[in-house]
C-alpha positions in Angstrom: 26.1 -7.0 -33.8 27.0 -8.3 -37.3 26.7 -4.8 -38.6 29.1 -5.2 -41.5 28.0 -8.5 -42.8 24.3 -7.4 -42.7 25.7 -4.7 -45.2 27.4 -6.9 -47.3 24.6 -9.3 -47.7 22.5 -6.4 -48.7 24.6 -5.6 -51.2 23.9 -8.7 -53.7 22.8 -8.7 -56.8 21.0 -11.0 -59.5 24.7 -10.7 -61.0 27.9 -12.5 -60.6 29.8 -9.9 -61.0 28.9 -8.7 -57.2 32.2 -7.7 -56.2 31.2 -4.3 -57.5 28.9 -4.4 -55.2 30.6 -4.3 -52.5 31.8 -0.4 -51.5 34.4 0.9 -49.4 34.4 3.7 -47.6 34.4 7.1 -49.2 37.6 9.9 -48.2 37.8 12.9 -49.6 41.2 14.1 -51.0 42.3 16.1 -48.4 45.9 19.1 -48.2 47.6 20.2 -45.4 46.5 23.9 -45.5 49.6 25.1 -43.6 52.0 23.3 -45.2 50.3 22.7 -49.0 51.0 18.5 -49.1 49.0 16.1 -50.1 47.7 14.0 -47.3 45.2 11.6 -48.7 46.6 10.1 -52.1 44.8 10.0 -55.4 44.9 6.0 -57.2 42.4 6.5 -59.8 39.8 9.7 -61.3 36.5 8.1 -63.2 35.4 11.4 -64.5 34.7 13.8 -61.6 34.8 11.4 -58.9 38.0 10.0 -57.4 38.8 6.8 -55.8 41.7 6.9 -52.7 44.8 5.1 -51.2 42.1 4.5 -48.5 39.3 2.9 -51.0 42.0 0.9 -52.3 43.3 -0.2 -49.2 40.2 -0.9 -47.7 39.0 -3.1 -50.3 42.2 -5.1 -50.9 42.0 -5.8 -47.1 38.4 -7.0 -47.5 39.3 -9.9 -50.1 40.4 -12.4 -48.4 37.1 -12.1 -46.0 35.1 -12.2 -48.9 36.7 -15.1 -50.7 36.9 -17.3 -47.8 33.3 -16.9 -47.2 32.5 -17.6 -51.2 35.2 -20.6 -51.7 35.0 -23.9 -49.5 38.8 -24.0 -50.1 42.0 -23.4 -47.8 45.7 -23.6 -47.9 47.6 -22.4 -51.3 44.1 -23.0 -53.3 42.3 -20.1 -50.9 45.7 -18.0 -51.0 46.0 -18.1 -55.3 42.1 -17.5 -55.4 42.3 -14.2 -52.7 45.4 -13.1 -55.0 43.3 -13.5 -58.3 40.9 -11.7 -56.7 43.2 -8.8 -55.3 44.0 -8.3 -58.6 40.5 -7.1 -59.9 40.4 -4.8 -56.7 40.9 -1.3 -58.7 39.0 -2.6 -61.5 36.0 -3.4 -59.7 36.1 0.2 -57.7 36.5 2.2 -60.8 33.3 -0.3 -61.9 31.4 0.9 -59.3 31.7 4.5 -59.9 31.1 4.1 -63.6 27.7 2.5 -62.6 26.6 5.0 -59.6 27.5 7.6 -62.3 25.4 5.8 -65.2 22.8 5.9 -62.6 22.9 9.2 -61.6 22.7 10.6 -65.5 19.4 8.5 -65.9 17.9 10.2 -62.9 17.7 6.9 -61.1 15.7 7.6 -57.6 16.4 4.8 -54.9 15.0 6.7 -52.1 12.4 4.2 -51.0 14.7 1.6 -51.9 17.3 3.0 -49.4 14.8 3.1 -46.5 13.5 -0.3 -46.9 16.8 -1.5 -47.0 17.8 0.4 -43.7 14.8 -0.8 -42.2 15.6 -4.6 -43.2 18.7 -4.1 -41.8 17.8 -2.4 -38.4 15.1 -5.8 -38.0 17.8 -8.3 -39.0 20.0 -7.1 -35.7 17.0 -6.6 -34.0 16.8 -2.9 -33.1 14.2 -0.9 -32.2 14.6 2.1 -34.3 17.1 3.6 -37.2 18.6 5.6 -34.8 19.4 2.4 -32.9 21.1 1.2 -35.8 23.4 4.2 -36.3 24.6 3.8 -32.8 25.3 0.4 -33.5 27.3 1.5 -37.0 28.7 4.1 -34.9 29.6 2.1 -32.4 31.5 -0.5 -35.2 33.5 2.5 -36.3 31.6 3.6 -39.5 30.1 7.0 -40.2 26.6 6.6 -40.4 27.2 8.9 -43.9 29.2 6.6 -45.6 26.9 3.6 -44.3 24.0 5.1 -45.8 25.7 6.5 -48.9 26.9 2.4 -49.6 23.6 1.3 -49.4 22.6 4.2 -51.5 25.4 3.6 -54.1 25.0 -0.2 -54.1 20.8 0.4 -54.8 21.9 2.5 -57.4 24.3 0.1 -59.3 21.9 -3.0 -58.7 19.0 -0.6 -61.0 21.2 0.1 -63.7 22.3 -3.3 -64.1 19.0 -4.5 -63.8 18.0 -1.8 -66.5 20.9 -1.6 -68.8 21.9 -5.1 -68.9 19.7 -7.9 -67.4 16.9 -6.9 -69.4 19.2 -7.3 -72.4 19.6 -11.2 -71.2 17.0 -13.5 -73.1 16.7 -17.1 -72.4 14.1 -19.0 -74.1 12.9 -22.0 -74.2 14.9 -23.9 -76.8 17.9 -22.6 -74.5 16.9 -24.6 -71.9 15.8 -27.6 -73.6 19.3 -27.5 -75.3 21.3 -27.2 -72.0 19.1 -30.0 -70.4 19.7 -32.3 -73.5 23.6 -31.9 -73.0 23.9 -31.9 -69.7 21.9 -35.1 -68.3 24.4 -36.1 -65.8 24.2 -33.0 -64.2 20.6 -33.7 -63.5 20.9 -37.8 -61.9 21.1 -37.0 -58.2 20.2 -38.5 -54.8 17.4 -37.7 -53.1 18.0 -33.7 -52.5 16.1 -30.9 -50.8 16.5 -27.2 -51.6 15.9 -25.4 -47.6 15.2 -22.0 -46.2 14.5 -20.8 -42.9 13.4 -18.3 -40.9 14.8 -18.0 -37.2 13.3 -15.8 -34.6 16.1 -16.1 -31.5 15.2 -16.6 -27.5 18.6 -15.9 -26.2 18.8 -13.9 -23.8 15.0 -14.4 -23.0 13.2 -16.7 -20.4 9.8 -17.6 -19.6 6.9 -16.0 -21.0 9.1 -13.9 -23.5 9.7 -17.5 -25.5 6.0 -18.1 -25.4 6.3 -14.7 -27.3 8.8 -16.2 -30.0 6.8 -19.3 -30.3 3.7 -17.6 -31.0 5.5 -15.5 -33.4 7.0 -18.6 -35.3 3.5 -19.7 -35.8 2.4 -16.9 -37.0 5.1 -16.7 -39.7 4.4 -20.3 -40.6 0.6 -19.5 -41.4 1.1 -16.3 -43.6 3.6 -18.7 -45.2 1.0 -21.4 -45.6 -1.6 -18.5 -46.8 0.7 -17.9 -49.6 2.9 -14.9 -48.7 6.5 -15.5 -50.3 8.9 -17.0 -47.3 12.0 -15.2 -49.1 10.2 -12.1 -47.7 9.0 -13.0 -44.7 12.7 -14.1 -44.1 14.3 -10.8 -44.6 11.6 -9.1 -43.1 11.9 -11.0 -39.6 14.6 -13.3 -39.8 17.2 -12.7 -36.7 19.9 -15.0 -38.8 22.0 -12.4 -39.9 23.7 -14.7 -42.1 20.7 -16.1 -44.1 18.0 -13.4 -43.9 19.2 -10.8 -46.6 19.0 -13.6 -48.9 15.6 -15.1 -48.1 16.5 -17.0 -46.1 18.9 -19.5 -47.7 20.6 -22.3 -46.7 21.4 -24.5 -49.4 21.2 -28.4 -51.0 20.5 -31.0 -48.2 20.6 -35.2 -49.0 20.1 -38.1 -46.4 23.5 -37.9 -45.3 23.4 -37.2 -42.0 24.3 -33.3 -42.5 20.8 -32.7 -40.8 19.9 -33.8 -37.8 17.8 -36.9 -37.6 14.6 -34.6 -36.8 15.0 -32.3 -39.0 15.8 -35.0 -42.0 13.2 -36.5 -41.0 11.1 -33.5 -41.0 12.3 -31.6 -44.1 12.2 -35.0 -46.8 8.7 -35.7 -45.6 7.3 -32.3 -47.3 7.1 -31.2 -51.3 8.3 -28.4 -52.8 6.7 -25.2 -51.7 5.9 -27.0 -47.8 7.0 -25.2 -44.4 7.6 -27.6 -41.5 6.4 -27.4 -37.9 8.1 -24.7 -35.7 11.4 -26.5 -34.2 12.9 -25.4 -31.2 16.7 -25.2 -32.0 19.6 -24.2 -29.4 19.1 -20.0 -30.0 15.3 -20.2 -30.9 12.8 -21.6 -32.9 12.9 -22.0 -36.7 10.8 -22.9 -39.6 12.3 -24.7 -42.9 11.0 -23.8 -46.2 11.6 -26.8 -48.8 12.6 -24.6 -52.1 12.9 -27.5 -54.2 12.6 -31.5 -53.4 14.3 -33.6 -56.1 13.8 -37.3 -56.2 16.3 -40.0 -56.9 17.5 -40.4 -60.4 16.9 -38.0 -63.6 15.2 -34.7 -62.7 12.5 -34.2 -65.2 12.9 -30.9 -67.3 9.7 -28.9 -65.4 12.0 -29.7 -61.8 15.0 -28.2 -62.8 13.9 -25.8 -65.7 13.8 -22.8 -63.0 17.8 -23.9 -62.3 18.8 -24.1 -65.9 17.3 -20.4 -66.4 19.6 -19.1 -63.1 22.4 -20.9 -64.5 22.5 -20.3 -68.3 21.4 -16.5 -67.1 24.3 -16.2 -65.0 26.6 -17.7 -67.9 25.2 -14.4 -70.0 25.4 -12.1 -67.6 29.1 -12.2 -66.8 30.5 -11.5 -70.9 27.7 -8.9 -71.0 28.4 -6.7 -67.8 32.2 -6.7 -69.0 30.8 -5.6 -72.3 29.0 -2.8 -70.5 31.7 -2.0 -68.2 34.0 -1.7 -71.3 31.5 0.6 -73.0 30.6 2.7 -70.0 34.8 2.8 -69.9 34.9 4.4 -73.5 32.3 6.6 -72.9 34.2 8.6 -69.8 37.7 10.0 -68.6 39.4 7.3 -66.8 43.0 7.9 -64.6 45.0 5.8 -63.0 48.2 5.9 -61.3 51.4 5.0 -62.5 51.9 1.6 -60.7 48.2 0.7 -60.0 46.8 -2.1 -62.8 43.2 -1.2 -64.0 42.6 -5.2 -64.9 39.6 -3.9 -66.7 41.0 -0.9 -68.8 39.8 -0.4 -72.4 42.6 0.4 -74.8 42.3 3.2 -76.8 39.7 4.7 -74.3 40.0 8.6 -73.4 42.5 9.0 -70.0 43.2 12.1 -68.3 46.6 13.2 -67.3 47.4 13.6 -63.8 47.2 16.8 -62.2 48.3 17.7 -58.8 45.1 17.2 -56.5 43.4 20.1 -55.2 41.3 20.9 -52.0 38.4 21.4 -54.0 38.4 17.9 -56.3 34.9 15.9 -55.9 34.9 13.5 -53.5 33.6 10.4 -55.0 25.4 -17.2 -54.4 25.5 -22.5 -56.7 23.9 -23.2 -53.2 25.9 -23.0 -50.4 25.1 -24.9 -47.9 24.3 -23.7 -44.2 24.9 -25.5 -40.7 22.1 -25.3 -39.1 21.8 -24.9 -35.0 21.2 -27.9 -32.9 17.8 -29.1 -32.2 17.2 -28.3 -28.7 17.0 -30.9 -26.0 
């Protein structure tokens, strides 16, 4: 049960700057009673809220997961990018609280949001009910709490930066036209196809229960051909834990051989917008979505126009969440410890001097490309 990376998927938004995104768990300060000592230690105070040895901890030991599964790269390269990550680790916590804060003073109410998101989850690992899945977060040593109080704090950061700063990001047309005129090269490519997919799994089943999945496949390929979005239908019933929270994704394909001959063959034979036949693969049946199928040679401007946006979008979004971040910073009484490096700290911005803690203190994607599973037989 890929409980934790179904939570982590969950947790992306139309930013770059998703590392905020991604929450530890939440400890509350905590004193001996008997003996009066401190047993959980204080790094940092945003405000009212404080952030823990434990937070910290937790997220440092996360990095390296999370740049491995982001960077293609190994050896020394993967080590210096997981240290320069590491070293953003306290910044982007004390980010995070500053937005779920933000959020909280604009009355933000993500209380649907929270139970669809549960729900999507609870289908991607295939259980039956929610209680199911808090067994199963149980069961991976979580507290079903704190599980629901991430998903709860990450909804709440993705609104505010949706809100307070996306909307703030213009690109027109002349930006496009300009980025297209000065980056040509970019756009001469091989014959390319942009896939998604949506997997329904037989393992563990036999007989009439893959008749079942078969018949199910098809029927996700005809609302598909009816015109309901795949991206949906993906994260609605995908069982591909790894591809589902994000529609289904699975990256830039050419004829290279990185497909299997049947699914090439399959998959370059459709336009833009096309699903293919249900293929029975080794762990079920899937069906490919072709996001985007670029010919040999210059793309015209109308193919890669949609890319462009993404791109320069992203480009914008980066300087202007810092700028956000650094306002939001000024704005409220940040702490940290003496020997802990706030990478993102605003000089000149209102601190608070440290206090001995108290029982009662406030507790606190360019494409990347997928293997797919073998065809079977």
């Amino acid at each position: 049960m890929k409980i934790e990376r179904a939570v982590r998927n969950a947790a992306v938004a139309v930013v770059c700057l998703a590392s905020i995104l991604i929450l530890p768990g939440r400890l509350a300060a905590q004193t001996d009673d008997d003996k009066g000592t401190v047993i959980e230690e204080i790094v940092a105070r945003v405000n009212n809220e404080i952030i823990t040895l434990s937070d910290y901890q937790k997220a440092m030991a996360e990095e390296p997961k999370e740049v491995q599964e982001q960077c293609s790269c190994g050896g020394v390269q993967l080590q210096a990018a997981v240290a320069d990550a590491q070293k953003n680790v306290l910044r982007d916590l004390i980010d995070q609280q500053l937005l779920v804060q933000r959020a909280k003073d604009m009355n933000i109410d993500v209380t649907t949001d929270v139970v669809n998101r549960l729900n999507d989850l609870r289908k991607q690992n295939n259980l039956a009910t929610i209680d199911d899945l808090q067994k199963a977060v149980e069961e991976s040593g979580q507290s079903w709490d704190d599980f629901k109080q991430q998903i709860t704090d990450n909804a709440l950061t993705q609104e505010v930066i949706s809100q307070e700063v996306g909307q703030q990001v213009n690109i027109g047309p002349d930006d496009v036209q300009a980025y297209y005129n000065a980056h040509k090269s970019e756009f001469n490519r091989p014959e390319e196809v942009v896939l998604s997919q949506i997997l329904l799994s037989t393992e563990g089943k036999t007989g009439a229960e893959i008749d079942a999945v078969q018949k199910r496949i098809e029927d996700l390929r005809t609302r598909a051909l009816n015109g309901e979005d795949f991206a949906t239908l993906a994260k609605r019933y995908s069982d591909d834990t790894n591809t589902a929270a994000s529609g289904g994704e699975l990256g830039v394909y050419q004829r290279d051989g990185s497909l299997q001959k049947p699914i090439e063959d399959a998959v370059f034979a459709l336009q833009k917008g096309q699903v293919t036949e249900p293929i029975q693969v080794k762990n079920g049946f899937i069906i490919l979505h072709v996001d985007q199928h670029y010919e040999a040679g210059l793309q015209p401007l109308d193919v890669v126009r949609e890319e462009i946006q993404n791109k320069l979008y992203q480009q914008r979004m980066d300087p202007a969440m810092r700028t956000y971040l650094s306002q939001l910073r000024e704005e409220s009484y940040v702490w940290v410890k003496p020997g802990y490096a706030d990478s993102g700290a605003v000089p000149g911005a209102t601190v608070i001097q440290e206090v001995a803690p108290t029982p009662d203190v406030p507790t606190k994607k360019s494409h990347k490309k997928v293997p797919l599973p073998k065809v079977s037989g």
